[in-house]
C-alpha positions in Angstrom: 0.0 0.0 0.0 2.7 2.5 0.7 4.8 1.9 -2.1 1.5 2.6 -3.9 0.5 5.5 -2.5 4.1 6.7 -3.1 4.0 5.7 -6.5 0.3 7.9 -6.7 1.9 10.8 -5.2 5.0 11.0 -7.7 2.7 10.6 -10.3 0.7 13.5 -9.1 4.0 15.7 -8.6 5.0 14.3 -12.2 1.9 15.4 -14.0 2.3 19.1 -11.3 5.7 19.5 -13.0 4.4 19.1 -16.4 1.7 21.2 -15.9 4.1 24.0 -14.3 6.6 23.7 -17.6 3.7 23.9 -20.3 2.6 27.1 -18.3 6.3 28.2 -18.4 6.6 27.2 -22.1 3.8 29.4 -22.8 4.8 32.2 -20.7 7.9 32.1 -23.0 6.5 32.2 -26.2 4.4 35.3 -25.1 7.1 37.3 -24.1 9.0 35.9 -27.4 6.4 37.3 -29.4 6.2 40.5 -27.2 9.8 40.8 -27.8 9.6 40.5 -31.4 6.6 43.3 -31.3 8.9 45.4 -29.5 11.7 44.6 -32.1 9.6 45.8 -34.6 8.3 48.6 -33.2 11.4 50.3 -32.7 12.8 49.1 -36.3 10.0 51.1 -37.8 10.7 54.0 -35.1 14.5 53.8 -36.2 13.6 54.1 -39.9 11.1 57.1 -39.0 14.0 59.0 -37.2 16.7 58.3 -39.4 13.7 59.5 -42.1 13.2 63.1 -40.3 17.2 63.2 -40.1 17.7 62.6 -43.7 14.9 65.6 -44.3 16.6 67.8 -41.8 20.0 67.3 -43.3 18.1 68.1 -46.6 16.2 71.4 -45.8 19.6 72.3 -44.5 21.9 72.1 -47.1 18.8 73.6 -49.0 18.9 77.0 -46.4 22.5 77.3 -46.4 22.5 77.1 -50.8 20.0 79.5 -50.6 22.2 81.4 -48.0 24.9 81.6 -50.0 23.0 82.5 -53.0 21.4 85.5 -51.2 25.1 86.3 -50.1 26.2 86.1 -53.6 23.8 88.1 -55.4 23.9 90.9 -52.2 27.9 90.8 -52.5 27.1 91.1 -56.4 24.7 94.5 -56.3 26.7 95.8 -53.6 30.2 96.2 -56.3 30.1 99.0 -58.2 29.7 98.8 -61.7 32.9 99.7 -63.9 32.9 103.4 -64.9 31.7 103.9 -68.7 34.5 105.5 -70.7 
């Protein structure tokens, strides 16, 4: 009877621990797929900012052209035309 009984009661702790690791397993593969969310998420937010610093780096070179033209053309009206002979 006792051998039994122990027999019962490592079964029980058996199908306990088997229980506990397919609740683990599946605690896993949700924060895998949360992980790979996140992963994603923050390739697409990487993308976006490296986006807006393309565009920034754009509209810059654009001012300062158009900085130096304005300097140009100023520096340009500003001479004084040769004197007519």
């Amino acid at each position: 009877m006792r051998l039994r009984t122990s027999i019962s009661a490592i079964s029980a702790q058996i199908r306990d621990l088997l229980s506990k690791i397919d609740h683990m397993a599946a605690e896993i593969a949700d924060l895998g797929n949360a992980k790979l969310e996140g992963e994603e998420q923050l390739a697409q937010a990487n993308a976006e900012k490296d986006a807006w610093k393309a565009r920034v780096a754009d509209l810059e070179k654009e001012q300062n052209f158009r900085s130096q033209m304005l300097a140009l053309m100023k520096e340009t009206l500003e001479q004084k035309p040769p004197a007519a002979e």
